[in-house]
ROGU-571951 format. One line per field, with one value per residue (C-alpha): residue in one letter; residue number from 0; x, y, z. Coordinates in pm, whole numbers, plus 50000, padded with zeros to 5 digits. Layout:
! residues N
rest [A|...]
nr [NUM|...]
xx [X|...]
yy [Y|...]
zz [Z|...]
//
This chain:
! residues 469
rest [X|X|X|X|X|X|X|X|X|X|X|X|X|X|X|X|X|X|X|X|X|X|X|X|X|X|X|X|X|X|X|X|X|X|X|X|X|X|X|X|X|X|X|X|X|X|X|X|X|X|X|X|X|X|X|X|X|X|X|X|X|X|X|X|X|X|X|X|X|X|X|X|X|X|X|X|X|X|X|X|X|X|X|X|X|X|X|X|X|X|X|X|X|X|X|X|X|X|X|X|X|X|X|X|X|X|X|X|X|X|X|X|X|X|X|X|X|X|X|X|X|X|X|X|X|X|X|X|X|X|X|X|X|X|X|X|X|X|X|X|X|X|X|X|X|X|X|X|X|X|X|X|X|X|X|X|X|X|X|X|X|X|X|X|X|X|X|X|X|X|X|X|X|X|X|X|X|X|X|X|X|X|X|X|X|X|X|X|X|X|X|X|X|X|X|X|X|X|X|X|X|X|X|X|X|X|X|X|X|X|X|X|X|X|X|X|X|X|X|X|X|X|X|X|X|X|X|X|X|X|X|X|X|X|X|X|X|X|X|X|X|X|X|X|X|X|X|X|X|X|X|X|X|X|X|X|X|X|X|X|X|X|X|X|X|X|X|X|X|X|X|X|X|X|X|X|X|X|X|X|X|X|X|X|X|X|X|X|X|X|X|X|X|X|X|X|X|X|X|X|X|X|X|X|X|X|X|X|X|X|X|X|X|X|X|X|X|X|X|X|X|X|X|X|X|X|X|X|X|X|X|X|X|X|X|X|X|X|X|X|X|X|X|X|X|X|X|X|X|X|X|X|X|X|X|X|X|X|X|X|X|X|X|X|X|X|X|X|X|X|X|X|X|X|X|X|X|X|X|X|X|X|X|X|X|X|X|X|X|X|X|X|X|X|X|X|X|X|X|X|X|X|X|X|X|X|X|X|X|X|X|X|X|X|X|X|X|X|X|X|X|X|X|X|X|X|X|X|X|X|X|X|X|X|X|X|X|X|X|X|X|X|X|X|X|X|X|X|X|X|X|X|X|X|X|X|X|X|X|X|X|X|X|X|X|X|X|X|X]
nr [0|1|2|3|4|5|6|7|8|9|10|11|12|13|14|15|16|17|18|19|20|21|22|23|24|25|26|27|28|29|30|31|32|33|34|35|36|37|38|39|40|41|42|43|44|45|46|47|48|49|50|51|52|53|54|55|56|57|58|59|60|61|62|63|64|65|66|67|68|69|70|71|72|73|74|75|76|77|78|79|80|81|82|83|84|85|86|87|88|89|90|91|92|93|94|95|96|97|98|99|100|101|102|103|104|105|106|107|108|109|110|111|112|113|114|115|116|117|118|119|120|121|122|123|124|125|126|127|128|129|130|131|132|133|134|135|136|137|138|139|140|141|142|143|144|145|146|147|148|149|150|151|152|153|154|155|156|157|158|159|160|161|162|163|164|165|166|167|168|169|170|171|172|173|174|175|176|177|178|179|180|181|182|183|184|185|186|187|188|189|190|191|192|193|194|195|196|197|198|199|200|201|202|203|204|205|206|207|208|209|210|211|212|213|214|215|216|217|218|219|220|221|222|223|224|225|226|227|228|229|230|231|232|233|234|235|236|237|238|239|240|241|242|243|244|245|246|247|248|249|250|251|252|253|254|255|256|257|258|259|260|261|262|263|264|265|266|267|268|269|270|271|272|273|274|275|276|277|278|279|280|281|282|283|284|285|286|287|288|289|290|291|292|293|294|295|296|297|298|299|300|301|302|303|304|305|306|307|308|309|310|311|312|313|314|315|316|317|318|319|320|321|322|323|324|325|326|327|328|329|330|331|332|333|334|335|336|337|338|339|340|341|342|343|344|345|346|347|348|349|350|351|352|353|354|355|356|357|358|359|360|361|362|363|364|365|366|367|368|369|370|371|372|373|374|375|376|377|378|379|380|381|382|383|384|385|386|387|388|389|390|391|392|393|394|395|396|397|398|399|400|401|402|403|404|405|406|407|408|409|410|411|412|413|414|415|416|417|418|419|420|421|422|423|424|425|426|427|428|429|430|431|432|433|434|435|436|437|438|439|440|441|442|443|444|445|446|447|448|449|450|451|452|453|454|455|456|457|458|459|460|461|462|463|464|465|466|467|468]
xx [29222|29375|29134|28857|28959|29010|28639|28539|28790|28545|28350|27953|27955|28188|28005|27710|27970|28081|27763|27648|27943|27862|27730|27472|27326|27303|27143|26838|26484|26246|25972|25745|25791|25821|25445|25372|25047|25000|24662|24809|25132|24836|24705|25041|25105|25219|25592|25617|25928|25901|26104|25930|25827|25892|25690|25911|25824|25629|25758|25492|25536|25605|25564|25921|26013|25934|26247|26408|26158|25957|25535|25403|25153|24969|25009|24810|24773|25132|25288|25564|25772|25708|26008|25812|26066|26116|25819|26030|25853|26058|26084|25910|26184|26335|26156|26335|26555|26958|26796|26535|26863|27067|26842|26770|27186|27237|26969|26893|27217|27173|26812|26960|26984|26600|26380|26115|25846|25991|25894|25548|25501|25593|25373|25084|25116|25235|24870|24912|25293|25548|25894|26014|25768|25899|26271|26230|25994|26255|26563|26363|26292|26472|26385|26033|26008|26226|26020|25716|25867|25987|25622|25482|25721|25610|25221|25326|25476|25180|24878|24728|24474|24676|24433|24582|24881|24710|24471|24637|25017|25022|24865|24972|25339|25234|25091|25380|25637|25428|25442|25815|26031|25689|25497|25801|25870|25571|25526|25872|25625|25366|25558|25508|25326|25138|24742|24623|24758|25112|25121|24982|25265|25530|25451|25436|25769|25941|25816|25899|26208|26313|26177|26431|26726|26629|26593|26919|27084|26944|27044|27413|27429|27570|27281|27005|26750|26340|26127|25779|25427|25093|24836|24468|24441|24095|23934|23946|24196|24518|24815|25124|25475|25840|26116|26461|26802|27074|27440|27588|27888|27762|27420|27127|26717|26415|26039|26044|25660|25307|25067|24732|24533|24205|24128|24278|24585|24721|25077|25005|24878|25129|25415|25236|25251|25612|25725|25521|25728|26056|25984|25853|26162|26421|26492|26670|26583|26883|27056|26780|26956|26770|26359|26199|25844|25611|25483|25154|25022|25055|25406|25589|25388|25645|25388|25215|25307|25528|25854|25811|25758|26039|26218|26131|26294|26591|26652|26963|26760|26730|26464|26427|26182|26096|26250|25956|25702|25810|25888|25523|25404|25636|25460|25097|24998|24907|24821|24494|24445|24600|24370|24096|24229|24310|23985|23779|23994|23858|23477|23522|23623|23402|23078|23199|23383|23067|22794|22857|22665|22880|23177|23061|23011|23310|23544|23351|23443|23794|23786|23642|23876|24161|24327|24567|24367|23988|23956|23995|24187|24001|24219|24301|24447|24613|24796|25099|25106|24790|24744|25030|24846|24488|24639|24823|24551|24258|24491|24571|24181|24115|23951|23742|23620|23511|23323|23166|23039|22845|22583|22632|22617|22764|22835|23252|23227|23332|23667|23778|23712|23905|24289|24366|24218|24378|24735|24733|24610|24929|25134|24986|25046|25433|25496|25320|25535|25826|25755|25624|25966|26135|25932|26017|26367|26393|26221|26466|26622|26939|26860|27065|26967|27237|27135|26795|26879|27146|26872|26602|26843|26909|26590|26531|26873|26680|26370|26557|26795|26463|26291|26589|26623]
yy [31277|31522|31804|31528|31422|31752|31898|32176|32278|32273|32557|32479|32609|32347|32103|32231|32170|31854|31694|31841|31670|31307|31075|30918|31310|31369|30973|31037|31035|30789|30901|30695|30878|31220|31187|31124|31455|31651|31487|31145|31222|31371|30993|30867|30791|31092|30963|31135|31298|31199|30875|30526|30487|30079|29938|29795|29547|29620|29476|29377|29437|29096|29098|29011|29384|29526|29337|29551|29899|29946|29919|30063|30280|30295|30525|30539|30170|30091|29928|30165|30107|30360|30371|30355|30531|30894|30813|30814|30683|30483|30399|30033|29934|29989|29718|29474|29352|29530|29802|29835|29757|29989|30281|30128|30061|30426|30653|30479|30291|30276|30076|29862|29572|29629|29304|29323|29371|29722|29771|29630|29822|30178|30087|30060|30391|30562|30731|30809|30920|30897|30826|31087|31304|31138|31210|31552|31586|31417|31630|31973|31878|31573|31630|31669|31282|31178|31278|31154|30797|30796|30888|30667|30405|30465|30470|30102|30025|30195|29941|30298|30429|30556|30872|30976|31070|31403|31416|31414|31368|31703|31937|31865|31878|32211|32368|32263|32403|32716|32768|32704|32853|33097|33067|33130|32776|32622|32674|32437|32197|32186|32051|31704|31496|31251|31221|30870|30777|30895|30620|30380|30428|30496|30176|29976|30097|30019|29655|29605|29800|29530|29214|29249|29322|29031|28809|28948|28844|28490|28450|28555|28368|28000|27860|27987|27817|27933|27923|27832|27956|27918|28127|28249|28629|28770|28815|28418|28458|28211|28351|28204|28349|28274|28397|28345|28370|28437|28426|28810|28901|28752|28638|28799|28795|28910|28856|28660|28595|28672|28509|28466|28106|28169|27777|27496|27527|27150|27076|27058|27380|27548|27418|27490|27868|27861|27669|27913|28199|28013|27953|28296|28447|28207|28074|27721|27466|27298|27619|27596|27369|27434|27469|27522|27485|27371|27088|27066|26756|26967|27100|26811|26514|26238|26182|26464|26786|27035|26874|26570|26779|27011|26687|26529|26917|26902|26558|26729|26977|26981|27010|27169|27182|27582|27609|27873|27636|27355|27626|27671|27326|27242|27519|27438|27120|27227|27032|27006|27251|27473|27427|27473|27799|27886|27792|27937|28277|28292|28242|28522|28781|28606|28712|29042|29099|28921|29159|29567|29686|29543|29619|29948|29937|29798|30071|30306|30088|30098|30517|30553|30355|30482|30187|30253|29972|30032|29712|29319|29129|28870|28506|28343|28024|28086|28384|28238|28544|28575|28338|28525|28898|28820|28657|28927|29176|29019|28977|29356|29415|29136|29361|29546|29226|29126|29454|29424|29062|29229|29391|29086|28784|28477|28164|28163|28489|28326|28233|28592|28497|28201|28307|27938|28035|28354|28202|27974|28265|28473|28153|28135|28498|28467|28173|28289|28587|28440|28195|28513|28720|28395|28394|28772|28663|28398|28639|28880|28887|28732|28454|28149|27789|27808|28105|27983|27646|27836|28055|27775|27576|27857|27940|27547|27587|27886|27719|27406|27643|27798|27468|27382|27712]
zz [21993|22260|22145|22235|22579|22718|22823|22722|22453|22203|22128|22079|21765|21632|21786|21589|21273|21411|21456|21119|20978|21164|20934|21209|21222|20837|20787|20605|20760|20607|20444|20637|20911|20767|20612|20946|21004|21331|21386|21404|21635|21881|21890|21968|22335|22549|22741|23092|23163|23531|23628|23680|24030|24113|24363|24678|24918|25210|25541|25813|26161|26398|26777|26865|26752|27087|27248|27057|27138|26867|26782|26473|26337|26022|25782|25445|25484|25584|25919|26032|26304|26599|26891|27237|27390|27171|26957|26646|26345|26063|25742|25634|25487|25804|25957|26045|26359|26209|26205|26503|26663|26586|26627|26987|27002|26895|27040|27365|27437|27834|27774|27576|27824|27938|27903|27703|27965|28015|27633|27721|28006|27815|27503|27739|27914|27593|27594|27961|28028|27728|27810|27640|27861|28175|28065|27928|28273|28496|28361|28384|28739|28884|29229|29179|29051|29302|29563|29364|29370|29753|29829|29612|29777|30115|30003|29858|30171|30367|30243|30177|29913|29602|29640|29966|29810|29626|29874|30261|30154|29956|30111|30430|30295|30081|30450|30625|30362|30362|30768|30757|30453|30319|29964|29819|29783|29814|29413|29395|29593|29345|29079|29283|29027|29308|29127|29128|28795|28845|29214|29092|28768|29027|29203|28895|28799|29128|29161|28775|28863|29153|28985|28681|28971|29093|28820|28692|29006|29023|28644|28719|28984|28985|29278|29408|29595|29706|29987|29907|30111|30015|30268|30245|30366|30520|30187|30143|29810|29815|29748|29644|29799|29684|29824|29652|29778|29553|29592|29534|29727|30090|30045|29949|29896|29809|29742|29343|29313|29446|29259|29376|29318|29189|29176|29377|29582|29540|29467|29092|29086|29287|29092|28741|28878|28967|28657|28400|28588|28531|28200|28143|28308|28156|28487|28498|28727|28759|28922|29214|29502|29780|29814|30186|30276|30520|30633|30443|30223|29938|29943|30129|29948|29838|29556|29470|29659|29495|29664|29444|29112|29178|29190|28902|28679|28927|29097|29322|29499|29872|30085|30405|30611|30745|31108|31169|31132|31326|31609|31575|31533|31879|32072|31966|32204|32527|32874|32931|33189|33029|32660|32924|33024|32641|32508|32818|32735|32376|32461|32698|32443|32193|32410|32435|32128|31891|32026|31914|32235|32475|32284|32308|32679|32743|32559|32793|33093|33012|32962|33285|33441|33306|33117|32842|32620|32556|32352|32372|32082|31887|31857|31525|31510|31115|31311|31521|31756|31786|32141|32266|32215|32307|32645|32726|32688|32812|33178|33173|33127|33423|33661|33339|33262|33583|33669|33291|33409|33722|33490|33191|33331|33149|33222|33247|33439|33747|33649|33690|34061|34044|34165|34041|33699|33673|33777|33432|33260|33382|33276|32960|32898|32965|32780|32470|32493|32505|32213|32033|32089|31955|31634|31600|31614|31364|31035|31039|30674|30587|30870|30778|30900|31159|31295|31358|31526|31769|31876|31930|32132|32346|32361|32532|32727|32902|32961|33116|33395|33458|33548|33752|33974]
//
């Protein structure tokens, strides 16, 4: 039995004996089977030494994979799952969340924590800019892409063409560089990436970049609360402004949504946009104690303005009404006298301002006289500061005017002669100044409602010793 057990101890050639010996070897072979001719064991069925290969089951890709990174491509008519960030390309059987995770868990451990828009945003520039392009780009040269984003921050910042950065910014800094330090180091320059594409990228990035710092500090916070603004800008498009504040450390805010209102701009449609953001953004309602807006039929209806709708998700919320505006409201009525004087003041610079001949004759009036301003401002009543501005000016250009109205007559061009006139207009001028510094005062960032009401009611204080001395 030993002899058995222990390999290799037998020899082959006993083996040989040994299986000779074995009675299952030296069974008989029937003679069925031995009559058996070559022709017919060609018919038989050929075996194929290669192994069985058993289908598997094939996985199919699902949407909710790119929270955790991944798309997929096909390949001989099978979904594989693609990694938008290194562009590594899986197994099928590997798709399914474990292991999407882990790879994501493993390889890519410090984007992790991204939200899925970040996924969203990288599978749709994956033609344009891989990320493994920008990383392998951004370690080769990390100073390069940092300067590409500050620039592409200040072009954001700017209001500027995303064409001026490849086109002014770059050259300018490339002939600059090249006066000062030689060519030596304008070839350092060059590795800028600032082409259309790459700002308008950058730009994306940043806001995207801000927008989940922000979310993540309203969702970690314990309240928050908004301020709501709905405006038309000089293209006639509505857009929709909220501006949270967050507890972190002190205080702190920032710009949440801009969402423009193609249709209506009631309260039921301005809520419906802030709500699909919440809901899109996981943000609860019941953390939001505070919501400031204007005085408008549509955000401070009782019934059917966004106040009473906010309400009805989060009956504990406060509402305030925005200091800035009332300030405005307050300083809107005028005497009568004084409206004259206002309104007289805009149908002065209307005549001139309406009619490109004499706007062009009056610039030239200006130059020859030597003024500092060659032009008169236009008034518009959405623009608080606006009264304040156009008074100011059209005063300083008094005497321009009236020497303009020697060769134009008009109809108001007498008031210019009028010292009582021109006293209200002075008036006018200073007190829309003043109101104008105070509404300078009160948008500073990280204004709290105290602050705001200590400066109005010194503001009044001053005006009241003034009236007294």
């Amino acid at each position: 039995m030993d002899h058995w057990l222990k390999t290799g101890s037998v020899s082959k050639s006993k083996r040989k004996t040994t299986e000779s010996n074995d009675p299952i070897h030296t069974q008989e072979v029937p003679s069925s089977i031995t009559n058996i001719s070559t022709e017919n064991l060609k018919k038989l069925p050929q075996v194929s030494n290669t192994k069985f290969l058993v289908p598997g089951k094939i996985r199919k890709y699902s949407e909710e994979y790119l929270c955790h990174g991944f798309s997929f491509i096909t390949i001989d008519n099978v979904a594989k799952p693609e990694c938008v960030i290194c562009g590594e390309i899986l197994a099928n059987s590997s798709m399914k969340p474990s292991q999407l995770t882990r790879h994501l868990i493993t390889k890519h451990s410090d984007l992790k924590d991204k939200d899925v828009t970040f996924f969203k945003r990288l599978l749709e520039n994956k033609n344009k800019c891989n990320m493994q392009t920008y990383l392998s780009s951004g370690n080769a040269n990390v100073d390069a892409v940092e300067a590409s984003f500050r620039i592409s921050y200040n072009i954001a910042r700017s209001g500027k063409n995303h064409t001026i950065g490849e086109n002014l910014i770059l050259p300018s800094i490339k002939d600059a560089v090249h006066c000062m330090f030689g060519e030596k180091y304008v070839n350092k320059i060059n590795t800028i990436p600032l082409s259309n594409d790459t700002v308008s990228r950058r730009i994306k990035d940043i806001s995207y970049d801000i927008e989940e710092k922000i979310l993540k500090n309203i969702n970690n916070s314990e309240l928050f609360s908004i301020q709501v603004d709905e405006s038309t800008d000089v293209a006639q498009l509505a857009v929709l402004l909220v501006i949270a504040r967050y507890i972190k450390q002190n205080e702190s805010e920032g710009l949440l949504l801009c969402h423009p209102l193609t249709g209506r701009t009631t309260g039921a449609d301005i809520f419906h946009a802030i709500d699909s953001y919440f809901a899109e953004k996981k943000i609860k309602w019941s953390q939001c104690c505070g919501l400031s807006t204007d005085g408008g039929k549509s955000m401070s209806g009782c019934y059917s303005g966004i106040l009473a709708r906010v309400k009805a998700v989060s009956p504990l919320i406060k509402w305030t009404h925005c200091c800035i505006h009332r300030q405005a409201l307050a300083s809107k009525p005028l005497p009568a006298d004084l409206k004259d004087v206002l309104d007289d003041s805009c149908k002065v610079v209307n005549f001139i301002k309406s009619r490109h001949t004499n706007s062009r004759i009056f610039s030239l009036l200006c130059e020859d006289m030597g003024n500092l301003h060659k032009t008169l401002l236009l008034h518009t009543e959405v623009r608080w500061l606006s009264r304040g501005k156009v008074l100011t000016r059209l005063f300083e250009l008094r005497h321009e005017v009236q020497m303009f109205f020697e060769d134009h007559p008009f109809r108001l061009s007498s008031k210019f002669n009028d010292h009582e006139w021109l006293q209200k207009l002075a008036y006018l001028s200073d007190v829309f100044l003043k109101l104008n510094n105070l509404n300078l005062t009160l948008q500073n960032n990280a204004v709290t409602i105290f602050q705001v009401n200590d400066k109005i009611e010194s503001f009044v204080k001053k005006l009241v010793l003034e009236n007294v001395y």
